[in-house]
C-alpha positions as CSV (number, residue, x, y, z in Angstrom):
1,X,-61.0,13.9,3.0
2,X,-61.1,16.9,1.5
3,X,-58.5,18.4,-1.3
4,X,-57.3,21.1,1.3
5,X,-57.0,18.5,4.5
6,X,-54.9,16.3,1.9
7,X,-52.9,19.3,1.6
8,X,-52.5,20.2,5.3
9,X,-51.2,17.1,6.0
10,X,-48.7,16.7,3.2
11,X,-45.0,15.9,4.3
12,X,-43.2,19.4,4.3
13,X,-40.4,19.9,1.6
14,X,-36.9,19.4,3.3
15,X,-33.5,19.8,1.6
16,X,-30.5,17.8,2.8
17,X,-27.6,20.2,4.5
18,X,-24.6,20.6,2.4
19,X,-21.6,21.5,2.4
20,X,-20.1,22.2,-1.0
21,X,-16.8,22.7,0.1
22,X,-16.6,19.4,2.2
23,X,-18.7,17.7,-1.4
24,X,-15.9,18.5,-3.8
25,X,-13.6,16.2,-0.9
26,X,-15.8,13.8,-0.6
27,X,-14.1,10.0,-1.1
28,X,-10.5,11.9,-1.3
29,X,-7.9,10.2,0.7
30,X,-5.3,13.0,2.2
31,X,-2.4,11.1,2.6
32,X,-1.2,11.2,6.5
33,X,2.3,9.5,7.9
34,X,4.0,7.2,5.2
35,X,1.0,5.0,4.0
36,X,-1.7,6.1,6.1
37,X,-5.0,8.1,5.2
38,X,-8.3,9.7,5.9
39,X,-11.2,10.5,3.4
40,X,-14.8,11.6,4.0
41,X,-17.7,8.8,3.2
42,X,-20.6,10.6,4.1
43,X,-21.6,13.8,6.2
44,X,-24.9,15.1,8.1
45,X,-25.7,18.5,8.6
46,X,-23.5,22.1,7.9
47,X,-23.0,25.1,10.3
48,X,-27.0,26.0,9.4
49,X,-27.9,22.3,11.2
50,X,-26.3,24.0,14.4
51,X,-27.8,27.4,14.6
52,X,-31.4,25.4,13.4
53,X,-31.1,23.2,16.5
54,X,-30.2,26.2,18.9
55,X,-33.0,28.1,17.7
56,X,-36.0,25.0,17.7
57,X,-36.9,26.2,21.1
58,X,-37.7,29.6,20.5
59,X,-38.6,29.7,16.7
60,X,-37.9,31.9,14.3
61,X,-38.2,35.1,16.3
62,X,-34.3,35.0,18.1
63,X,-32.4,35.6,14.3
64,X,-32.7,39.2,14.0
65,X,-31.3,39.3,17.5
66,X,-27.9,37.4,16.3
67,X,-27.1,36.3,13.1
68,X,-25.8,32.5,12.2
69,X,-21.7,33.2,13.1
70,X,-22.4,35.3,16.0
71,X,-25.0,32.4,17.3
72,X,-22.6,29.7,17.0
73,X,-19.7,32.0,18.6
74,X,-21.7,32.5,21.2
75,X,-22.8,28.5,21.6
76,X,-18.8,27.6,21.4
77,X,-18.2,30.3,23.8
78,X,-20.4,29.6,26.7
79,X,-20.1,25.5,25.7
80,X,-23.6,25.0,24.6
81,X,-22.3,21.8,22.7
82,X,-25.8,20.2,22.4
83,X,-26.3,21.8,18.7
84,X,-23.2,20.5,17.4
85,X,-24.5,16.7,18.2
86,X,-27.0,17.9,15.3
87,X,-24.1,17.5,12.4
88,X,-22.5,13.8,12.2
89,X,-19.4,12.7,9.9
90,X,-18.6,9.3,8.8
91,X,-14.5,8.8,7.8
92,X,-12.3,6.1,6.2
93,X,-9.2,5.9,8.2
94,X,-5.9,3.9,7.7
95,X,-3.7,4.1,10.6
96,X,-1.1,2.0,11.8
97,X,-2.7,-0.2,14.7
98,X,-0.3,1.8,17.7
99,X,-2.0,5.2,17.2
100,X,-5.6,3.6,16.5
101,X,-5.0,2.4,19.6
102,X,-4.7,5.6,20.7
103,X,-7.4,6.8,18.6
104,X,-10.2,4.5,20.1
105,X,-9.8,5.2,23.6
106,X,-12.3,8.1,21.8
107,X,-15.5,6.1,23.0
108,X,-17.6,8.5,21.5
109,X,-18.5,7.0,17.9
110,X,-19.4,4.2,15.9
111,X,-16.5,2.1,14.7
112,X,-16.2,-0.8,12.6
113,X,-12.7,-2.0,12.3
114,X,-11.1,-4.2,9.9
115,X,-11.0,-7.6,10.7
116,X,-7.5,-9.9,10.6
117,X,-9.5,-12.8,11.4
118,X,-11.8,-12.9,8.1
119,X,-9.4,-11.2,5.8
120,X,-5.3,-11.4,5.5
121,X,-3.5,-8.5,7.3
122,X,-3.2,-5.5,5.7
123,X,0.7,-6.1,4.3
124,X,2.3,-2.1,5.4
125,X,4.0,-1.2,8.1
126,X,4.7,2.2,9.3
127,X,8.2,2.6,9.0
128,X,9.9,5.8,10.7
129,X,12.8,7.4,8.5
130,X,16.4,7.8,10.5
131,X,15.6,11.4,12.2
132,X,11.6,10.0,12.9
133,X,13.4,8.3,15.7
134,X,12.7,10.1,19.2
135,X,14.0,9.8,22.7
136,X,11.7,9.4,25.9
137,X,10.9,13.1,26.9
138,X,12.9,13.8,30.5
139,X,9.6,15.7,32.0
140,X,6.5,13.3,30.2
141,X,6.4,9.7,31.1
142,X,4.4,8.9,28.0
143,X,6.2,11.4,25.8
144,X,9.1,11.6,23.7
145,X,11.5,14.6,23.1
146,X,14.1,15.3,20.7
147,X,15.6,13.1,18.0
148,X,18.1,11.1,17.9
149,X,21.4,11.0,16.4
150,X,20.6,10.7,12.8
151,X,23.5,7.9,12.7
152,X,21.6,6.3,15.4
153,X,18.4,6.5,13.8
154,X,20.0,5.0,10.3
155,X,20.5,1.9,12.1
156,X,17.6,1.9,14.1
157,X,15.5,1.9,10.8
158,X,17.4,-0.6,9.0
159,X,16.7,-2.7,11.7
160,X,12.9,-1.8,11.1
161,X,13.3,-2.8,7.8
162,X,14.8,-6.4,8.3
163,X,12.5,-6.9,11.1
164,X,8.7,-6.0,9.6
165,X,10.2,-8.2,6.6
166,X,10.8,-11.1,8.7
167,X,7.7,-11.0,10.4
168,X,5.5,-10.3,7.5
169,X,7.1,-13.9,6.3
170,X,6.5,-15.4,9.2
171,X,3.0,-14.2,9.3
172,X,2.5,-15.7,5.7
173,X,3.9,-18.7,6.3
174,X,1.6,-19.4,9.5
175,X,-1.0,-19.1,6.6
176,X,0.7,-21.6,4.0
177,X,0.6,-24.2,6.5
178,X,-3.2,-24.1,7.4
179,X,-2.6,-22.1,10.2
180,X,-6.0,-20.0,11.3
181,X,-5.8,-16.3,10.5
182,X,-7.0,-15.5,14.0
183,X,-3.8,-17.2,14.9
184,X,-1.3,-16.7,12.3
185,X,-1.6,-12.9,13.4
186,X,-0.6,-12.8,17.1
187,X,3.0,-11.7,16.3
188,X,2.5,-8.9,13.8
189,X,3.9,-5.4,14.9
190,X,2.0,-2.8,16.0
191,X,3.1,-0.8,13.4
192,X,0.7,-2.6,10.7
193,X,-1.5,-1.0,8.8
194,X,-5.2,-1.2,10.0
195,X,-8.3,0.2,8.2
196,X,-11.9,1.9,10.4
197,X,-14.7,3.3,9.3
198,X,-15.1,5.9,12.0
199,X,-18.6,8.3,12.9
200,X,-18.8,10.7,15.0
201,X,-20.8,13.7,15.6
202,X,-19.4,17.0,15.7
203,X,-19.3,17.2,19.1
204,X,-17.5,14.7,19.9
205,X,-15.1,15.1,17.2
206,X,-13.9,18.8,18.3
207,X,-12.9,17.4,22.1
208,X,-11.3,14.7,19.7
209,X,-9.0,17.2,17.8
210,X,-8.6,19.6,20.9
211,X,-6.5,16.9,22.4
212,X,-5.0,15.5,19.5
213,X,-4.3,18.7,17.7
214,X,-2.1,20.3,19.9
215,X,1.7,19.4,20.5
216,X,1.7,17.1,23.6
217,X,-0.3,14.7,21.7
218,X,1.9,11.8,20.0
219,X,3.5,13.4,16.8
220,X,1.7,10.6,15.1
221,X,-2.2,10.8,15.7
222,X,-1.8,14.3,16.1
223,X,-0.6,14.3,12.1
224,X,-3.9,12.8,11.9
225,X,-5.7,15.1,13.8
226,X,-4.3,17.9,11.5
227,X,-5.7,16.3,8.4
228,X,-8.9,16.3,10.0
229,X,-9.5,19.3,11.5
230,X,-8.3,21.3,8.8
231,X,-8.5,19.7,5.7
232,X,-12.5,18.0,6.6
233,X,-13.7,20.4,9.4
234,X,-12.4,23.6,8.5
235,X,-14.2,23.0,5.1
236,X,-17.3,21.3,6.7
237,X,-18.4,23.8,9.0
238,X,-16.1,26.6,8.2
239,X,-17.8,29.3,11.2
240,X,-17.9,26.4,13.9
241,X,-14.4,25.5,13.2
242,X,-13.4,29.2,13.5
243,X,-14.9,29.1,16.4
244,X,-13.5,26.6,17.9
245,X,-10.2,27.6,16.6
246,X,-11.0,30.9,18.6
247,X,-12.2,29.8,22.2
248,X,-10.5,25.9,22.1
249,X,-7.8,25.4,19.9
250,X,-5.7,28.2,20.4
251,X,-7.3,30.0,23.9
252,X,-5.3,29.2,27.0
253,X,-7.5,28.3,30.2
254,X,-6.2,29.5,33.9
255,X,-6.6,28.2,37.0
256,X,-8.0,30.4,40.3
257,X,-4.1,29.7,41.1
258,X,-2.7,30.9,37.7
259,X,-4.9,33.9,37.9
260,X,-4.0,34.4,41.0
261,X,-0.1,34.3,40.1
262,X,-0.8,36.4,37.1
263,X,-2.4,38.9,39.0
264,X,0.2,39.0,41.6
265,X,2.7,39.4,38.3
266,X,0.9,42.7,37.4
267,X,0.6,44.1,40.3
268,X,3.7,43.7,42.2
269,X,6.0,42.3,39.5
270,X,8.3,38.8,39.2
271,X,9.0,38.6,43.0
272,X,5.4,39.3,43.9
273,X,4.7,36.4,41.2
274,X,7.5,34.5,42.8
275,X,6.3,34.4,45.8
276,X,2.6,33.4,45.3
277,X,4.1,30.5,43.3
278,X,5.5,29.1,45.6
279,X,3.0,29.5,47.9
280,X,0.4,27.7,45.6
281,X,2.8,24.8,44.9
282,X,3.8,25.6,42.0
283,X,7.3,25.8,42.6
284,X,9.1,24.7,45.7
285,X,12.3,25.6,47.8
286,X,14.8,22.6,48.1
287,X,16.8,21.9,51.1
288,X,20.2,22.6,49.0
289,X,19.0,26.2,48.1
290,X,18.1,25.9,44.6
291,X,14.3,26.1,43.5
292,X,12.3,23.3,41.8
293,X,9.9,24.0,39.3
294,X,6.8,21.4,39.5
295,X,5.0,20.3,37.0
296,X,2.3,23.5,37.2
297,X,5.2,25.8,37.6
298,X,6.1,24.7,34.0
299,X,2.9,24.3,32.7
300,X,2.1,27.7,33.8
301,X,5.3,29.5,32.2
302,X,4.4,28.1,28.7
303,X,0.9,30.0,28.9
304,X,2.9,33.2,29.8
305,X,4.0,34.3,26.5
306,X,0.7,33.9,24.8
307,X,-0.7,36.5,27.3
308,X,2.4,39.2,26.6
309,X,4.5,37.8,29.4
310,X,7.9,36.5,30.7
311,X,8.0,33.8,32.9
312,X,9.8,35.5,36.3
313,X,11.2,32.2,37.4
């Protein structure tokens, strides 16, 4: 072989992606709840990994037509989500085991959990303080509304206390006496302390945060969700992030009804709005005269403001 076939076929020089924002982070545990956190292990792949994938099929010749921002506006936009499989993210999570519950109904990475059958349970407890304590929500089944009484919630959280202390010692004593640790577990709270390694690609972890991010998720993983979007992501992949900030995070979607409703409000005004409402089902006329508003209805008025608007009904 000659000295220039040897060189034809010598491996091309490739540099790793990085992120030097996200490296001066990396391993740092941002505290979340009382004794949770989350902290980076490894990363693949920056904002450059996504516009490189959406241009592979066309080569070099689309980036004087759009530069790298505008190109991966334009992907989040018109949810061309395939590039931002390209960039991957690998956390450390502690969470109590309720909200990773939550958290792995996700089944879109690779997780490896900490195991209570080869090692001893992790000995915290999320404890909530006396105005942590919430009542269920009178409009979401699996929500909660305001808080309590803080009186209420004093004794409700010294309760907590006596009772994580009691089963802690009960856990420990299962394990004194021989018992199994597969066993000796069963009655520990939910509340414990667990531990995940947790990858996901970027994808993925953007439908994550857009529906643990906003304020109908559970206050707790959605503390979580904070931390992650924008303490890791926002620093990560700073224009993909805006971007999904832009058209996901804080954009409001409507329905052929709503637009329909909303069109009717402009045109004609708060009867005209009223009246295709009710039409559509979002609100409804009750036997006794008054008017219900269903769950659309109220759905519906919460967009309103954000488009200049007062709800009519």
């Amino acid at each position: 072989m000659s000295e220039d076939d040897r060189g034809a076929n010598a491996p091309e020089p490739l540099l790793r992606a990085l992120s030097p924002a996200l490296d001066t982070v990396l391993g740092k545990k941002f505290k979340v709840l009382d004794d949770g956190f989350v902290r980076v292990v490894d990363y693949m792949g920056n904002d450059t990994s996504i516009v490189q994938a959406a241009r592979v099929s066309y080569g070099n010749g689309t980036k004087k037509g759009s530069d790298d921002t505008h190109l991966i506006r334009y992907l989040m936009r018109h949810r061309h989500s395939t590039p931002f499989e390209m960039c991957e993210i690998k956390l450390h999570v502690r969470a109590p085991m309720d909200v990773w519950r939550q958290w792995v109904r996700h089944r879109t990475a690779s997780v490896n959990e900490y195991s209570t059958r080869y090692s001893i349970a992790i000995n915290a407890a999320r404890e909530l303080s006396p105005d942590e304590w919430r009542v269920q929500s009178a409009t979401n089944r699996q929500g909660s509304g305001a808080a309590v009484d803080p009186t209420i919630g004093a004794t409700l959280s010294e309760e907590e206390k006596r009772f994580h202390a009691e089963a802690r010692a009960l856990y420990e004593r299962r394990l004194e006496a021989g018992i199994s640790r597969e066993i000796a577990r069963k009655d520990l709270p939910l509340s414990t302390y667990t531990e995940a390694y947790w990858k996901c690609n970027l994808r993925n972890l953007l439908h994550f945060l857009s529906l643990r991010m906003p304020g109908a998720a559970q206050y707790e993983i959605r503390e979580y969700a904070n931390v992650i979007g924008r303490e890791i992501v926002a620093r990560w992949v700073p224009a993909a992030w805006s971007a999904f900030e832009d058209y996901e995070l804080g954009a409001e979607t409507l329905s052929v009804a709503e637009q329909r409703i909303v069109a009717a409000f402009v045109k004609g005004g708060s009867s005209a709005a009223i009246e295709a409402a009710l039409a559509l089902g979002f609100l409804r006329d009750e036997k006794d005269g008054t008017r219900k508003i269903l769950r659309e209805g109220a759905e519906l008025a919460a967009k309103l403001p954000s488009l200049g608007l007062t709800c009519p009904w």
